[in-house]
C-alpha positions as CSV (number, residue, x, y, z in Angstrom):
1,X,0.0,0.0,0.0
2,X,2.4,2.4,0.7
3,X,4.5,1.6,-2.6
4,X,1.6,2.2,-4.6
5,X,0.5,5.7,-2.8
6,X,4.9,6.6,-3.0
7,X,4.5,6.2,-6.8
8,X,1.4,8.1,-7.1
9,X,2.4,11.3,-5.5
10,X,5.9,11.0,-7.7
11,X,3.6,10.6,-11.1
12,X,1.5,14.0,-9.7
13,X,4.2,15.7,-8.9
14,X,5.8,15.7,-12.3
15,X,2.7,16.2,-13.6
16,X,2.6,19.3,-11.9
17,X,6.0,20.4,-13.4
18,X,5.0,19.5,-16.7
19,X,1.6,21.7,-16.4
20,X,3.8,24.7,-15.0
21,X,6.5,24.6,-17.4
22,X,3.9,24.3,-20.2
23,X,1.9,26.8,-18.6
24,X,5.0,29.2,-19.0
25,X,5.8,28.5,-21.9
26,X,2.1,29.2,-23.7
27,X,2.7,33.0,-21.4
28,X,6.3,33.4,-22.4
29,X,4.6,32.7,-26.7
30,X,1.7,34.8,-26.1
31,X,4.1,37.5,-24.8
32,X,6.3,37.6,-27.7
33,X,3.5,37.7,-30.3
34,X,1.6,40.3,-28.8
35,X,5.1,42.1,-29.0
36,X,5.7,41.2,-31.8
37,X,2.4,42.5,-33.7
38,X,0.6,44.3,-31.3
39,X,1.8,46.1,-28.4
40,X,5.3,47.0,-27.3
41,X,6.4,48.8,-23.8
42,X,8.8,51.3,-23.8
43,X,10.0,53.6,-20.8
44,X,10.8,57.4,-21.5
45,X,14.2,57.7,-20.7
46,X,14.7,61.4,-21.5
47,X,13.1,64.8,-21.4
48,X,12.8,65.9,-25.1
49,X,9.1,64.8,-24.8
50,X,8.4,67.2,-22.1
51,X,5.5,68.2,-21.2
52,X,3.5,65.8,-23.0
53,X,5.6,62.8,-21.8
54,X,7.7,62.9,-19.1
55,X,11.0,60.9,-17.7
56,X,10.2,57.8,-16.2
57,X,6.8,57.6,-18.2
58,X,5.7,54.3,-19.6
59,X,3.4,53.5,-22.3
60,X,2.7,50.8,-24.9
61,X,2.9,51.5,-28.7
62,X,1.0,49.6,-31.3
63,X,2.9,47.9,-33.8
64,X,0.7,47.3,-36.9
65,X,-0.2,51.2,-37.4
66,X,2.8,52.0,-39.8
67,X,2.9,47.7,-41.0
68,X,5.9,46.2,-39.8
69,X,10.0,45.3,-40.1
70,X,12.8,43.4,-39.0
71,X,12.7,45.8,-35.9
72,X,9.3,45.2,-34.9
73,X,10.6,41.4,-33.8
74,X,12.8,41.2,-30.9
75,X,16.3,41.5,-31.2
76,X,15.5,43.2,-34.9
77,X,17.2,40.2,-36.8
78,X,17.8,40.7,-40.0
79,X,15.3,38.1,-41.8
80,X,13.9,41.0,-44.7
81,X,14.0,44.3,-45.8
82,X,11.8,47.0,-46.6
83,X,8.1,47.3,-44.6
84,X,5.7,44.8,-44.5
85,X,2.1,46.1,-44.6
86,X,3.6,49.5,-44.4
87,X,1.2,52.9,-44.0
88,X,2.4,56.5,-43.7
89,X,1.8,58.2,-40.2
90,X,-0.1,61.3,-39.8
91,X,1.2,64.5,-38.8
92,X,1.0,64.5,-35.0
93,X,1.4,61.3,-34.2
94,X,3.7,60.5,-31.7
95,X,6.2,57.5,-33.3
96,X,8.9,55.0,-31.8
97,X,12.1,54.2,-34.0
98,X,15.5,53.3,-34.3
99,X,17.5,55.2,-37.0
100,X,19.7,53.7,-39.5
101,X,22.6,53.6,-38.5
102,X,21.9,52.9,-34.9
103,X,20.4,49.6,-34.5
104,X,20.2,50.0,-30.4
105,X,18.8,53.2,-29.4
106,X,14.9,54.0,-29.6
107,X,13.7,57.2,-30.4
108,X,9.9,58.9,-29.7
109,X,9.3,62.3,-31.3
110,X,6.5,63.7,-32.6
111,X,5.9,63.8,-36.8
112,X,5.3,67.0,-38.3
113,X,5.7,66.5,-41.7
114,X,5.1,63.7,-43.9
115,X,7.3,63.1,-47.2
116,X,7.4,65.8,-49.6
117,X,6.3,68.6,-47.1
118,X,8.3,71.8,-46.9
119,X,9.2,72.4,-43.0
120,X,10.0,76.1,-41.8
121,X,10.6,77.6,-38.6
122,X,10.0,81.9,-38.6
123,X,10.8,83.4,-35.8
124,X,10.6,80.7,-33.5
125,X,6.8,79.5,-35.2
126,X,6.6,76.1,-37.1
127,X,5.3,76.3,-40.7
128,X,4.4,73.2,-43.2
129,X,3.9,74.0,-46.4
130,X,3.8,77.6,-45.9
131,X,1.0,77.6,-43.4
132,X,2.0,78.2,-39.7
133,X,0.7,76.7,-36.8
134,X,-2.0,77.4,-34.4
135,X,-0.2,78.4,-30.9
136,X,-2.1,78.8,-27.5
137,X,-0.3,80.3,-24.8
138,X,-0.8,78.1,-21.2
139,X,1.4,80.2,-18.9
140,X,4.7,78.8,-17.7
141,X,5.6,75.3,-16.9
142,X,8.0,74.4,-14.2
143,X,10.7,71.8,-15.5
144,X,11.9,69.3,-12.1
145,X,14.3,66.3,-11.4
146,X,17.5,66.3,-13.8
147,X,19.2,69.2,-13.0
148,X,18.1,72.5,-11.1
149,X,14.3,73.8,-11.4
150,X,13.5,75.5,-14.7
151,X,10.5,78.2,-15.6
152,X,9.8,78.3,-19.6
153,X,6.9,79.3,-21.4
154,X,4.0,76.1,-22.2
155,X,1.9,76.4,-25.3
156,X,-0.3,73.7,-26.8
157,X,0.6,73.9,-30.7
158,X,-1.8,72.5,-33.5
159,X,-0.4,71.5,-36.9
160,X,-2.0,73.2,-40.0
161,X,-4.8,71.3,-41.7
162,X,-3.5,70.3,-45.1
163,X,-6.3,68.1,-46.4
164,X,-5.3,65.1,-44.3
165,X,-7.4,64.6,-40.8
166,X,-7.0,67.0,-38.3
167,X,-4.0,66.4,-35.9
168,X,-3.9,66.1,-32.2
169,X,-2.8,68.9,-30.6
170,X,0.8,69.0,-28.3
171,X,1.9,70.6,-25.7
172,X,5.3,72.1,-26.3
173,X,7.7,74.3,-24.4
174,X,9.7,77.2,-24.8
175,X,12.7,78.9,-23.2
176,X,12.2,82.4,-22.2
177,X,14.7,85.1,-22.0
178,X,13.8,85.4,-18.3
179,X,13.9,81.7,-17.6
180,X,17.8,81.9,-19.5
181,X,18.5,84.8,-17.5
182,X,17.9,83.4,-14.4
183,X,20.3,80.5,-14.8
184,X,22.4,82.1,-16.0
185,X,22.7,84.6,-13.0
186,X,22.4,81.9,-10.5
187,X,24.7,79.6,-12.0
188,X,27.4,81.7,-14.0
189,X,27.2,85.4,-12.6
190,X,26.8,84.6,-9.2
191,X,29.9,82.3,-8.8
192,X,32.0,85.1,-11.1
193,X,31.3,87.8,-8.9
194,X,31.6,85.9,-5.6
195,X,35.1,84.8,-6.8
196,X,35.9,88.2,-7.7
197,X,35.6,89.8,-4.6
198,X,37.2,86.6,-2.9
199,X,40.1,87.1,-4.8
200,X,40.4,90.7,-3.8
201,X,40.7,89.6,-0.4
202,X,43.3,86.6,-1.0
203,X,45.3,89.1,-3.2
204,X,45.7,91.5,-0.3
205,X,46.3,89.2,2.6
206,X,50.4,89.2,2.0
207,X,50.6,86.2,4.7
208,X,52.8,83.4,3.3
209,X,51.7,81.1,5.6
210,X,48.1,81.2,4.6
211,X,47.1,78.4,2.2
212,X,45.2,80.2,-0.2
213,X,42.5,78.7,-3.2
214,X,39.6,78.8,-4.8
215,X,37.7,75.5,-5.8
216,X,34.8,75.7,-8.9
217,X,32.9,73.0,-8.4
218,X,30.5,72.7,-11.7
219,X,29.3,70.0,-13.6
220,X,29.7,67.7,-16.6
221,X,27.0,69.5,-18.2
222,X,29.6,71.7,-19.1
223,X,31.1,69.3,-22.0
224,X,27.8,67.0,-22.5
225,X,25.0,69.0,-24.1
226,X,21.2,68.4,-22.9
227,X,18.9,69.9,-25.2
228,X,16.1,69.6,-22.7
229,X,18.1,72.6,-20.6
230,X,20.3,74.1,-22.4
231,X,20.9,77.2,-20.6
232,X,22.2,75.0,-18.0
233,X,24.7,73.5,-20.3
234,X,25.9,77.0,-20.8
235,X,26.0,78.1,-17.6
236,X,28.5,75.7,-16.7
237,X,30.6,75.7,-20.1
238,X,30.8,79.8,-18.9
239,X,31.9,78.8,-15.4
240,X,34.6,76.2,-16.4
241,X,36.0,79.0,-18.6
242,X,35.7,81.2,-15.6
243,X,37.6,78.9,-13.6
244,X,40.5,79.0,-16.1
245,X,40.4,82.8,-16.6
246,X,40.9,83.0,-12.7
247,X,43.4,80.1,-12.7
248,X,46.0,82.7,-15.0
249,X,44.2,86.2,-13.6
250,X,45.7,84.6,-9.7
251,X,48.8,83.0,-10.7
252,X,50.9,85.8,-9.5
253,X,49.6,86.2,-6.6
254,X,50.7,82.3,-5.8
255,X,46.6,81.4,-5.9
256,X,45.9,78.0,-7.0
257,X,43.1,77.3,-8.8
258,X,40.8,74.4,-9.6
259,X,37.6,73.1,-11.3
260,X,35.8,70.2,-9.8
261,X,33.5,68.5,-12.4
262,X,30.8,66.0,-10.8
263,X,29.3,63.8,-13.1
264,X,25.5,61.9,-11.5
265,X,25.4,63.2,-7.9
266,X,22.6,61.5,-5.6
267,X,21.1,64.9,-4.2
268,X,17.7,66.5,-3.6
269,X,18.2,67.4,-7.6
270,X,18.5,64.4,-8.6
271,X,15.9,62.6,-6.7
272,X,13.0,63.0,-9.1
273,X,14.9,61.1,-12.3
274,X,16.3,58.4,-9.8
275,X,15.1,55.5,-11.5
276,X,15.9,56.7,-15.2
277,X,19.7,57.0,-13.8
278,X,19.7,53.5,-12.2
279,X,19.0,51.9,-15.6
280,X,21.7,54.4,-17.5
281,X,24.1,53.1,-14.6
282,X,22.8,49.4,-14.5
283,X,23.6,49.6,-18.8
284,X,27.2,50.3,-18.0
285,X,26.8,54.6,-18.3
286,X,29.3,54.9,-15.7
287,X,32.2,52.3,-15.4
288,X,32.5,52.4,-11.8
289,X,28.8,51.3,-11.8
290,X,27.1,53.2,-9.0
291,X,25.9,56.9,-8.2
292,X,28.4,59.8,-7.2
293,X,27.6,61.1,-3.6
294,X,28.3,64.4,-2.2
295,X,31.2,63.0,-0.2
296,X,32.7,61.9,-2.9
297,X,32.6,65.8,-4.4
298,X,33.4,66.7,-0.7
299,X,36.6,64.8,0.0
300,X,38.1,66.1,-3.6
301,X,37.5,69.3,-2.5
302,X,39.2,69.0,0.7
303,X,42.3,67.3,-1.1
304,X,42.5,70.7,-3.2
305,X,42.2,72.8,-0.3
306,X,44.8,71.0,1.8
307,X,46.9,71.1,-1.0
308,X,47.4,67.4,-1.4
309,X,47.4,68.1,-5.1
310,X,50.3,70.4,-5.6
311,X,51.5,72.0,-9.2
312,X,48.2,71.4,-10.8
313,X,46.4,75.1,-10.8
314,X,44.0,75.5,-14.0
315,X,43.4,71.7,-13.6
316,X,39.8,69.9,-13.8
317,X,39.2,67.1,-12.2
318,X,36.7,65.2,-13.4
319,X,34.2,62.9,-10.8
320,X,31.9,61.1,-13.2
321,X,32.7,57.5,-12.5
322,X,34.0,57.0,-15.9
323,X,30.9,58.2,-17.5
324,X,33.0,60.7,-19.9
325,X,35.4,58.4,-20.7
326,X,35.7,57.5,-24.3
327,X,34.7,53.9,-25.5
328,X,34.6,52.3,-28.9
């Protein structure tokens, strides 16, 4: 008796493998084709998309609305050319796609124009074809989480009717010459005029024992453009020049200067694109693999200070984990 009930529950439990493992398979092939020819997932990894989509977002994209090619299967292997089932887009849809020459990278951006269309832009308004389009002002927007807080100008833009149906309308937004001032100031003027009167003071004191130097601490936005804020790109290319300009302007007066470049710093700042930055990091963005912290920025600046770095005034050192460093 017991033999017989030892070998049963052995036969149902493999039964109960089998049914699971077929189970998961059948999900893991319904998966795939819906993938395939249906839906995809993608994540919004940037803020170019702004307001209308924003970092972190996700959202699925249909597949069959443009017909489908090698990279609507996974892994885009190479099995045909061309477009199968293929349809233009309309002008203002929002469209996924890799380009041709880069065979890894999505891209989402809005279409304006569809082949053969003559695309214009007069005095900062879109045109198609000669006919502009329709702009409503929606007051400013606040831009949050990858870099410092940024006020531009919102307006929700429709495309020109040109025959076709009527496009969606999108949000868009637009830097403003007090928005640009105000980084600017904060981030450029400020520092250059605070140095200036510090170096007045260091200039004067004629005590040679007196470690005396000034620190810039910016950013790596100041060699890696962002076109989703520019003006903070700027603002930091200006203050590593500044940093140099004071670097010869104090050399006489024996006072050392340096530029401190942090690359992904976990801060308040940073908080609000955490989880785009831990999939940059996890995909190998930084070699040493993990976030900056402020210590990190703080103990290089301490080095400089104590002057454990000797004969290097003018220099830039660079905390970014690797993330600059060219790769093939």
């Amino acid at each position: 008796m017991s033999k017989r009930k030892s070998s049963s529950s052995t036969g149902s439990a493999s039964g109960g493998w089998l049914e699971s493992a077929r189970t998961i398979l059948y999900a893991a092939l319904i998966a795939v084709g819906i993938r395939t020819v249906a839906f995809e997932p993608f994540n919004i990894p940037s803020g170019s998309m702004i307001p209308t989509l924003l970092v972190g977002d996700y959202l699925f994209v249909s597949k069959y609305s443009y017909g489908y090619s090698r990279h609507s299967l996974p892994f885009s292997p190479d099995l045909f050319s061309g477009r199968i089932f293929g349809a233009l887009p309309r002008r203002g849809d929002v469209a996924v796609f890799k380009l041709p020459r880069d065979n890894s990278t999505d891209y989402i951006k809005r279409i304006i124009g569809l082949p053969g269309d003559r695309i214009q832009v007069r005095g900062g308004l879109l045109y198609v074809n000669g006919q502009p389009a329709r702009r409503e002002n929606l007051g400013p927007y606040t831009i949050e989480g990858d870099g410092p807080r940024l006020t531009v100008r919102r307006y929700r833009e429709t495309l020109p009717a040109l025959g076709g149906p009527p496009s969606p309308p999108h949000d868009i937004l637009e830097a403003t010459e007090e928005g640009f001032g105000e980084v600017i100031g904060t981030n450029l003027a400020g520092p250059y005029f605070l140095t200036q009167s510090v170096a007045r003071s260091m200039a004067s004191d004629a005590d040679p024992s007196r470690r005396r130097c000034i620190v810039f601490v910016t950013s790596v936005s100041a060699s890696l453009a962002s076109v989703n804020r520019g003006d903070y790109c700027i603002a930091k290319a200006g203050l590593s020049m500044a940093a140099r300009l004071w670097a010869v302007r104090l050399a006489e007066f024996g006072i050392p200067v340096y530029e401190v470049r942090p690359g992904i710093i976990e801060t308040d700042m940073t908080a609000g694109v955490r989880d785009r930055y831990d999939r940059l990091i996890a995909d190998g963005l930084t070699l040493e693999g993990r976030w900056g912290m402020p210590a990190d920025v703080g103990r290089a600046v301490a080095a400089l200070v104590r002057g454990d770095i000797p004969y290097a005034t003018g220099a830039v050192l660079i905390l970014d984990g690797g993330m600059t460093v060219g790769r093939l």
